[in-house]
N, C-alpha and C positions, 0 to 999 in steps of 0.2 A: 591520602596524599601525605609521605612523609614530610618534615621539619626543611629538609637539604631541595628537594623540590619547592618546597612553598617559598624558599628564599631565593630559585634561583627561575621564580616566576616574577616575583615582589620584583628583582633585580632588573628583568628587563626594561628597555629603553623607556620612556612615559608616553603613556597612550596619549594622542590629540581628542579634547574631548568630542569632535562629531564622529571619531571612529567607535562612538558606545552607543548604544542604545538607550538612549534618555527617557524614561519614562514621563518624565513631566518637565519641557525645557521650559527656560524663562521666561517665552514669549508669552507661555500658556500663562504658567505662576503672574506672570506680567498684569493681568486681567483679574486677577484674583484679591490683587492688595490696593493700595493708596495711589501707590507709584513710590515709596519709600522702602527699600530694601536698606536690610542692616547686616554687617559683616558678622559673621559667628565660624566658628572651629569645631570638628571634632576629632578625637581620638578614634580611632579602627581599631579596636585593639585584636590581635590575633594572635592566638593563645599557641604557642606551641609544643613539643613534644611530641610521642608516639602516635595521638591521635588531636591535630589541631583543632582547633573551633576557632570562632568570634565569641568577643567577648560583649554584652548588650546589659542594658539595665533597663528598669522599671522605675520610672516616675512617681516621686511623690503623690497620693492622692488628693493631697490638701493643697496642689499647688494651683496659682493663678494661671498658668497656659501649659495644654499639651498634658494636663493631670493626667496620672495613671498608664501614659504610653510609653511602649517602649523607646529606646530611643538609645545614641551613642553616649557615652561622657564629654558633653561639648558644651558650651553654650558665646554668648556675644565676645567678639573683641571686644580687648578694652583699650584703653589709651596708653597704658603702662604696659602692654604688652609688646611684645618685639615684633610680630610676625603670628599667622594662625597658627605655626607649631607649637612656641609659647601659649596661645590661648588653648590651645588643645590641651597641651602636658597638664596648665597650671588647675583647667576643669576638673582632670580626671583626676590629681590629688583632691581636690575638693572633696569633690561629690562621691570617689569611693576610696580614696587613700592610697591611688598607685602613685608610687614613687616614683617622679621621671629617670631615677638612675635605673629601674628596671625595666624601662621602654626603651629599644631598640627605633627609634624613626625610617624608615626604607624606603617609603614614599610619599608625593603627595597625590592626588586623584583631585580628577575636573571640578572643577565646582557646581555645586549641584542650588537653584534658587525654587524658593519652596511658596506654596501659595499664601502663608503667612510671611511673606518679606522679608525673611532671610535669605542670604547667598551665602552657604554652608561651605567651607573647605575643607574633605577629611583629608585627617592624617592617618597613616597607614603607621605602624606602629607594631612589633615583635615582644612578643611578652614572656616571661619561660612558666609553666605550669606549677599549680602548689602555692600561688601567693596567697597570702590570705587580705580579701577585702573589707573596708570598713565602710559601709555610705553613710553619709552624711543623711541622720534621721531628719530633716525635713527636707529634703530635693531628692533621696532615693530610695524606693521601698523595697527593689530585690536585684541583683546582680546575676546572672546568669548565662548560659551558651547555648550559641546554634552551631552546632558541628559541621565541619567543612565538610564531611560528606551530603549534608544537606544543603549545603551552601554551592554546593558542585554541583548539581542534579539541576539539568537543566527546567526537570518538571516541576522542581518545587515551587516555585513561587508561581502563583495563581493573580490575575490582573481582577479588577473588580470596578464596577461602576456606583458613582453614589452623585444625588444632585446637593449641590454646594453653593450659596449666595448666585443661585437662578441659572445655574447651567451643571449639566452633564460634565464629570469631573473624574476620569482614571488612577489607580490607583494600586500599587502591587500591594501583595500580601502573601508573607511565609510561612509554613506550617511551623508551629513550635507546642508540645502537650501541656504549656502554663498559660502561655503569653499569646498576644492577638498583637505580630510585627508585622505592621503597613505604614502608611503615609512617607516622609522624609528620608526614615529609619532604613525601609525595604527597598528603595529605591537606590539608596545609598549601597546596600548590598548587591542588589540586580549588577547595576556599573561594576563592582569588586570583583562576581561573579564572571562578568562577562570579561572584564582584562584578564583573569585568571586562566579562564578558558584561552582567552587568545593567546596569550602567552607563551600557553602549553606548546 
């Protein structure tokens, strides 16, 4: 998928989120936590040029939640922040040093709520190729991409089950040769996947 297509997919109208296929809607996530859902942001970042990707990181391994996972540049709203596009930008200077003057914003995408009590908003986000990243040595341990043609390929993502706090608990999961991207992360892509497809 060229640059000029991926922008003039991002471009159309915004999907209604029950036009996507939810891998795990909130009713389920609903069951899973306290009953306390906390607002959080992430950046999509979508790497462009000749051959696009997404752009994903790897979790600290020393952290208190979610160690070692893949995962978007995102984390909680704050109270100082304007809106989840703000919480998104100001994550992913953090945690791997993109400048928000080199993200393009194009969209936002449904909110996605996770069995750990967040309700996730990604930002969809346009990046040009060649930046060079810096993470933040204790929140990320490697930076990396799943290229759009894997991201495009309807076969790629595989569904998987696992029992979780006493029940039976779904779960995508993408092929990547470093990284093991499932839970929040991949489901967040499946949704990006599937508007992109519709789009088309």
């Amino acid at each position: 998928m060229e640059e000029s297509e991926l922008r003039a997919r991002l471009a159309a109208g915004e999907a209604a989120p029950e036009q996507i296929a939810a891998p795990l809607r909130s009713t389920d996530a609903a069951g899973l936590t306290d009953g306390t859902v906390w607002p959080a942001a992430v950046l999509v970042p979508l790497i462009t040029g000749p051959a696009p990707s997404v752009l994903l990181t790897k979790r600290h391994a020393g952290l208190s939640a979610h160690a070692g996972q893949v995962s978007f540049p995102g984390g909680r709203i704050d109270p100082t922040d304007a809106d989840a596009r703000a919480a998104a930008l100001r994550e992913a200077k953090e945690e791997i040093g993109l400048d928000p003057a080199n993200v393009e914003v194009v969209r936002t995408m449904p909110d996605y709520v996770t069995g750990t009590g967040y309700r996730i908003t990604p930002i969809v986000g346009l990046v040009p190729p060649g930046l060079t990243y810096t993470p933040a040595p204790d929140e990320v341990d490697a930076v990396f991409e799943l290229p759009m043609s894997v991201l495009m390929d309807p076969r790629a993502p595989q569904k998987r089950r696992a029992h979780y706090r006493g029940r039976w608990r779904e779960f995508w999961v993408w092929p990547h040769p470093e990284h093991y991207i499932w839970g929040a992360t991949a489901a967040i892509l499946v949704h990006l996947a599937e508007l992109l497809r519709r789009e088309g």
